[in-house]
N, C-alpha and C positions, 0 to 999 in steps of 0.2 A: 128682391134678390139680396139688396144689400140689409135688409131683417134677418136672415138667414145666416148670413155673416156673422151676423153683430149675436146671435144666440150660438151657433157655434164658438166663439171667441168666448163667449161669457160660461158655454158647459165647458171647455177647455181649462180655463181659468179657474171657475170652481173645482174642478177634478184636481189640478195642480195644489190648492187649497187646501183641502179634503188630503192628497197624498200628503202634504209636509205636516199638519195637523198629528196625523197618524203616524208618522215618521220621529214627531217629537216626543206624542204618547208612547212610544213602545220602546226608544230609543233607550240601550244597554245603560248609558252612563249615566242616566233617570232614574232608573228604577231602585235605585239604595232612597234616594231623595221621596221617590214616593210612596214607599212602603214606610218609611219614617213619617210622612202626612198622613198617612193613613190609619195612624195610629196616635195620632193627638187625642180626638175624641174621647178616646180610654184613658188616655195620662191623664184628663181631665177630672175622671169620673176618679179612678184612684188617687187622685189628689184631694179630691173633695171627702173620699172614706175616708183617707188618712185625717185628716183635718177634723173632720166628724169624731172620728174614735181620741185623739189627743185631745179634743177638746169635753169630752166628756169624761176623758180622765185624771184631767185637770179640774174639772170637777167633784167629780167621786173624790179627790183628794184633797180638796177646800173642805166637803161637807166631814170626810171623816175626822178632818183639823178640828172644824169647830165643835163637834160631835166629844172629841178628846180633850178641850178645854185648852188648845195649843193656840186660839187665836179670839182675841175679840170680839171676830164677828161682824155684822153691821155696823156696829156702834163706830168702830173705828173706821169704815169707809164714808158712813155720813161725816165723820166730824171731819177728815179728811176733803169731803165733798164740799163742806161746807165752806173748808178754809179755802177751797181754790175758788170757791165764787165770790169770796170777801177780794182776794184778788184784782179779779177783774173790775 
């Protein structure tokens, strides 16, 4: 008899559970907060485009420098490279 108890207290208990659970998911003053989570994923992905396309443009724009005879080139990043390991 008192197992009977001790499982109804416990379906009780979970039910109560289970209500405020549901009550905090669905709750009005939430929902701006989770529609903004819900959408990191994507800020993610469009931050890594952006990233991707700037940084390939900053490329395209190295190559067309050295292309036009506006830089160096290697030469002055090795000797550059060179000097910061004399540095160290």
């Amino acid at each position: 008899m008192s197992i009977d108890i001790l499982r109804q207290i416990a379906v009780v208990l979970g039910s109560i559970a289970f209500l405020a659970v549901c009550w905090w998911a669905f709750s009005p003053k939430r929902k701006k907060r989770f529609e903004e989570d819900a959408k990191l994923p994507f800020a993610d992905e469009e931050q890594s485009i952006r990233s991707a396309y700037e940084a390939d443009k900053n490329k395209t724009d190295e190559d067309s420098a050295v292309e036009s005879g506006q830089s160096d080139g290697p030469e002055e990043t090795s000797a550059e490279h060179k000097k910061g390991q004399d540095e160290k």
